[in-house]
C-alpha atoms as a printed R data frame, in Angstrom:
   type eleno elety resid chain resno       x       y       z
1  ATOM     1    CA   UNK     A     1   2.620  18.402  -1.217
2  ATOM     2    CA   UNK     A     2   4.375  15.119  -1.148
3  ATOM     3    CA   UNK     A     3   2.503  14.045   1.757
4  ATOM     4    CA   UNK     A     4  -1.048  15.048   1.021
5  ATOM     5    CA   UNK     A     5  -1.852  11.761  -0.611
6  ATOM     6    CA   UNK     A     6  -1.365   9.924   2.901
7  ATOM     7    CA   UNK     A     7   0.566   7.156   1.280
8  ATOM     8    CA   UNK     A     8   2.661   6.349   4.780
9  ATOM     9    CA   UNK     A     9   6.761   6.522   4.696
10 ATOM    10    CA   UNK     A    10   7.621   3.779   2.195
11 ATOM    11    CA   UNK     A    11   5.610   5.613  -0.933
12 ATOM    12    CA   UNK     A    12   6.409   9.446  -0.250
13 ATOM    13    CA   UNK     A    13   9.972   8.464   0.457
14 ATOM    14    CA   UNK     A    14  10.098   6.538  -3.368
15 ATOM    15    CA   UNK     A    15   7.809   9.894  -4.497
16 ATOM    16    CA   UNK     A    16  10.242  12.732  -3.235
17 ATOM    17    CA   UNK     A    17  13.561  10.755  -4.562
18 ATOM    18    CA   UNK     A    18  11.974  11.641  -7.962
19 ATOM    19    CA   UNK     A    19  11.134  15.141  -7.195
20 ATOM    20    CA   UNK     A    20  13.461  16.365  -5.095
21 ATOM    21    CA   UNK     A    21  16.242  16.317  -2.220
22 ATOM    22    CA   UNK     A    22  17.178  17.379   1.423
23 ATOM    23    CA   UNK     A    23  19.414  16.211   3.574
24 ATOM    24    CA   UNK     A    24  18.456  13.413   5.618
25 ATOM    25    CA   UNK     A    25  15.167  13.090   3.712
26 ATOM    26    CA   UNK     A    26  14.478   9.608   4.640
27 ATOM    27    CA   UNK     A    27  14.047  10.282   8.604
28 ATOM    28    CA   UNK     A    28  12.555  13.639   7.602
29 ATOM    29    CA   UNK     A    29   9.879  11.267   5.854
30 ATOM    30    CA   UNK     A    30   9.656   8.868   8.613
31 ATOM    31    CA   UNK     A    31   8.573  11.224  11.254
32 ATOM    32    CA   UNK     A    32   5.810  13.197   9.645
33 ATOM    33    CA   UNK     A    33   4.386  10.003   8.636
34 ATOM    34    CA   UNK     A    34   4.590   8.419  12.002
35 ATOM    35    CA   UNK     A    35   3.168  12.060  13.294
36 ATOM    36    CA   UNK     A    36   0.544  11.592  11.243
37 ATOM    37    CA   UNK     A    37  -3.041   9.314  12.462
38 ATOM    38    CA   UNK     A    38  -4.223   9.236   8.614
39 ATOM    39    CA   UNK     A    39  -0.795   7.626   7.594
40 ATOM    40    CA   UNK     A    40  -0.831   4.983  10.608
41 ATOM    41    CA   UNK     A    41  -4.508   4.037   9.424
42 ATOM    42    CA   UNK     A    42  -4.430   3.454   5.958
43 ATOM    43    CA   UNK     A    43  -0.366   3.860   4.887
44 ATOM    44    CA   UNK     A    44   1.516   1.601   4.085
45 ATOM    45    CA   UNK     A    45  -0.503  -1.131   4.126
46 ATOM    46    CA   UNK     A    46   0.175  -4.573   3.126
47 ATOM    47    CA   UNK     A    47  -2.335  -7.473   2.971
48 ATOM    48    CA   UNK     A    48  -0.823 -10.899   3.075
49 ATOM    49    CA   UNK     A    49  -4.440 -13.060   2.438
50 ATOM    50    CA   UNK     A    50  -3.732 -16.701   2.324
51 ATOM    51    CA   UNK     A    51  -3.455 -18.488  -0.690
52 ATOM    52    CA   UNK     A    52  -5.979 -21.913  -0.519
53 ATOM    53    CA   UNK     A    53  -7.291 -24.281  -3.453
54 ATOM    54    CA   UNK     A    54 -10.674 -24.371  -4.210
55 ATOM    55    CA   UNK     A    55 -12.486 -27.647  -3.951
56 ATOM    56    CA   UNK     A    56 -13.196 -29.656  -7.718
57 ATOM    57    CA   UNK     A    57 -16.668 -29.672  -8.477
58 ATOM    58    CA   UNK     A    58 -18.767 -31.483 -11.261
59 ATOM    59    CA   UNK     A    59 -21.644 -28.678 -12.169
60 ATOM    60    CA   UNK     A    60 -20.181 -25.771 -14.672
61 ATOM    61    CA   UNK     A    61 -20.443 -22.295 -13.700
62 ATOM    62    CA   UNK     A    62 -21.134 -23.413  -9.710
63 ATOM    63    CA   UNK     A    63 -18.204 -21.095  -9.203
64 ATOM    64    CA   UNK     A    64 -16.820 -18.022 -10.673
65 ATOM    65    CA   UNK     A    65 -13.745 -16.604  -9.902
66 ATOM    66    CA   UNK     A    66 -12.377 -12.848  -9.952
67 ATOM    67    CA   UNK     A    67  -9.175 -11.422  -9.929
68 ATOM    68    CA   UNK     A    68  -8.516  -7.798  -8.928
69 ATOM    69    CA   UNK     A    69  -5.607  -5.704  -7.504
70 ATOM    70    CA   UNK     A    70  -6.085  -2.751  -5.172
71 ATOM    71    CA   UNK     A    71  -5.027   0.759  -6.415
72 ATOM    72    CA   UNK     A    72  -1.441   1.618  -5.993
């Protein structure tokens, strides 16, 4: 149940610390998620996009910026 979201190690580890408890949980955790080819694809991702200043323009609304954050 834990790992049926596909959320790689670092999530279902936090996840089962809140639900429950076996010894050795966090190596337990490690290897079905490193067993598993939908975990390696999409788990545990982290996206490090570089930060970079815009250039100043003189026309209003030539630009229009967005922010948005990826579901957790």
């Amino acid at each position: 149940m834990l790992h049926n979201g596909h959320f790689g190690s670092i999530k279902v580890k936090l996840l089962a610390q809140s639900y429950c408890f076996w010894p050795e949980i966090k190596e337990g955790i490690e290897n079905i998620t490193k067993e598993c080819d939908v975990c390696n694809l999409y788990g545990d991702t982290k996206t490090n996009d570089d930060l970079h200043a815009w250039k100043k323009t003189d026309k209003q609304w030539y630009r229009v910026h967005i922010d948005f954050a990826k579901t957790f």
